[in-house]
C-alpha positions in Angstrom: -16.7 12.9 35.4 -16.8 16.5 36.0 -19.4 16.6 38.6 -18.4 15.8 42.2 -20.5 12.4 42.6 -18.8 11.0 39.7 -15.8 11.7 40.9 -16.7 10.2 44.5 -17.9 6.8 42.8 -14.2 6.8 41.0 -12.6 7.0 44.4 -14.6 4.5 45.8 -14.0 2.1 43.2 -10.5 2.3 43.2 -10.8 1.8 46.8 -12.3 -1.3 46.2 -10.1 -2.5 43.6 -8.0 -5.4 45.0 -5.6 -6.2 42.2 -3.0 -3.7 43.0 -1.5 -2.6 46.1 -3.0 -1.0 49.6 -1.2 2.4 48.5 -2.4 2.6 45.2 -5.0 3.7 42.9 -6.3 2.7 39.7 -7.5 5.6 37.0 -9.1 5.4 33.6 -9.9 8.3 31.6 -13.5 9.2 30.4 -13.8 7.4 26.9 -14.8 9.9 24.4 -17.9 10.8 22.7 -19.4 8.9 19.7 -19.0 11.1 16.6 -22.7 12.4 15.4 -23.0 11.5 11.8 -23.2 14.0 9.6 -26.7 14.7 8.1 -25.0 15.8 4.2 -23.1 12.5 3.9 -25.2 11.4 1.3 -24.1 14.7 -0.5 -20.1 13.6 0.0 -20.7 9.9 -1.0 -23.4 9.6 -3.2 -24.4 6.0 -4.7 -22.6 5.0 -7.6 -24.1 3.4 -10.9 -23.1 -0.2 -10.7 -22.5 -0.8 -14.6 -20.4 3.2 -14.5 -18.2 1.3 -11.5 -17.9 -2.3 -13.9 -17.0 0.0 -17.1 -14.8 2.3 -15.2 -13.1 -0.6 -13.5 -12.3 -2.2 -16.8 -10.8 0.8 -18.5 -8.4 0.9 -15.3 -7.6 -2.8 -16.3 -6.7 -2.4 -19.5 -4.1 1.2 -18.7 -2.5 -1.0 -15.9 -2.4 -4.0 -18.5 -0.5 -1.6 -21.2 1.3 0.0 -18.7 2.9 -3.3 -17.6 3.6 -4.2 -21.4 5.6 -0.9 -22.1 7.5 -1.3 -18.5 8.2 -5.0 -19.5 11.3 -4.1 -22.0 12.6 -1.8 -19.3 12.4 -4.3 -16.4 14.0 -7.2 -19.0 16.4 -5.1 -19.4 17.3 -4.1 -16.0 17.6 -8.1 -15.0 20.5 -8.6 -17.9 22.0 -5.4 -16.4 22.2 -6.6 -13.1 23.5 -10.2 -14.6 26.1 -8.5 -16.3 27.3 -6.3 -13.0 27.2 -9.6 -10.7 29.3 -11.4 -13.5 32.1 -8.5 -13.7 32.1 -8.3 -9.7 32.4 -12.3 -9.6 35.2 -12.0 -11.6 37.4 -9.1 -10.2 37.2 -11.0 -6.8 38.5 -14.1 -8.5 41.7 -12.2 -9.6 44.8 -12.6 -7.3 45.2 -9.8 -6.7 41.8 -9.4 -4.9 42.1 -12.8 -3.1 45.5 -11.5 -1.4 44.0 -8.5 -0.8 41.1 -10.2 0.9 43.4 -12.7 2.7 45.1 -9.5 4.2 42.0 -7.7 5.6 41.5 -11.4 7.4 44.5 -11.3 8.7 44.4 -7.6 10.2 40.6 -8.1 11.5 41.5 -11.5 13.0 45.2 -9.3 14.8 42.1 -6.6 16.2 39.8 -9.0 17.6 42.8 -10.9 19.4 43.6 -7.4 20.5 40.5 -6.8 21.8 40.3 -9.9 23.7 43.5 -9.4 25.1 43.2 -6.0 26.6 39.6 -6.7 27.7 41.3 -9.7 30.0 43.4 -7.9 30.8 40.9 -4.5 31.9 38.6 -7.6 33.8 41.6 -9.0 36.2 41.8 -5.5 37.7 
């Protein structure tokens, strides 16, 4: 829109347009251009042998396949690791000592909140 009747047919159709105030305008930008295509695409992506793709395709299978098999010792491994943490924690916070200590942080978080709600009563009657 960079010649002046382009610009006076914008005006006027914002000062037809009835879905927004008196006072107001609506504006749209100019969409942009279509991207030419390139005349050496062909030369970036050529066409592919079919049978080169399928062959290709299958030696990928077969890495990704052995690749899995080596990681599966590592990743078994890992899971009896993570049983074995989960059992030690389980137990440490079955000890007494743990459940006291527990039973305490209860007992101070449960004094703050009634804190809390106290002063905040008391900051709204003012």
């Amino acid at each position: 829109m960079s010649n002046p009747d382009g610009v006076l047919a914008a005006i006027n159709a914002c000062l037809d347009d009835y879905t927004v105030s008196e006072d107001a305008m609506r504006w749209t930008v100019e969409e942009p251009a279509e991207p030419k295509a390139l005349p050496l695409a062909n030369l970036w992506m050529p066409q592919a042998d079919p049978e080169a793709v399928r062959r290709a395709g299958e030696v990928m299978v077969a890495q990704f396949q052995a690749f899995m098999e080596a990681m599966r010792p590592v990743a078994e491994q890992m899971i009896r690791d993570a049983t074995v943490a989960y059992e030690a924690i389980a137990k440490i916070i079955r000890t007494p000592e743990m459940r006291e200590l527990l039973a305490a942080r209860q007992l101070a978080r449960r004094a703050m909140k009634t804190e809390y709600r106290r002063r905040t009563r008391r900051k709204n009657r003012r």
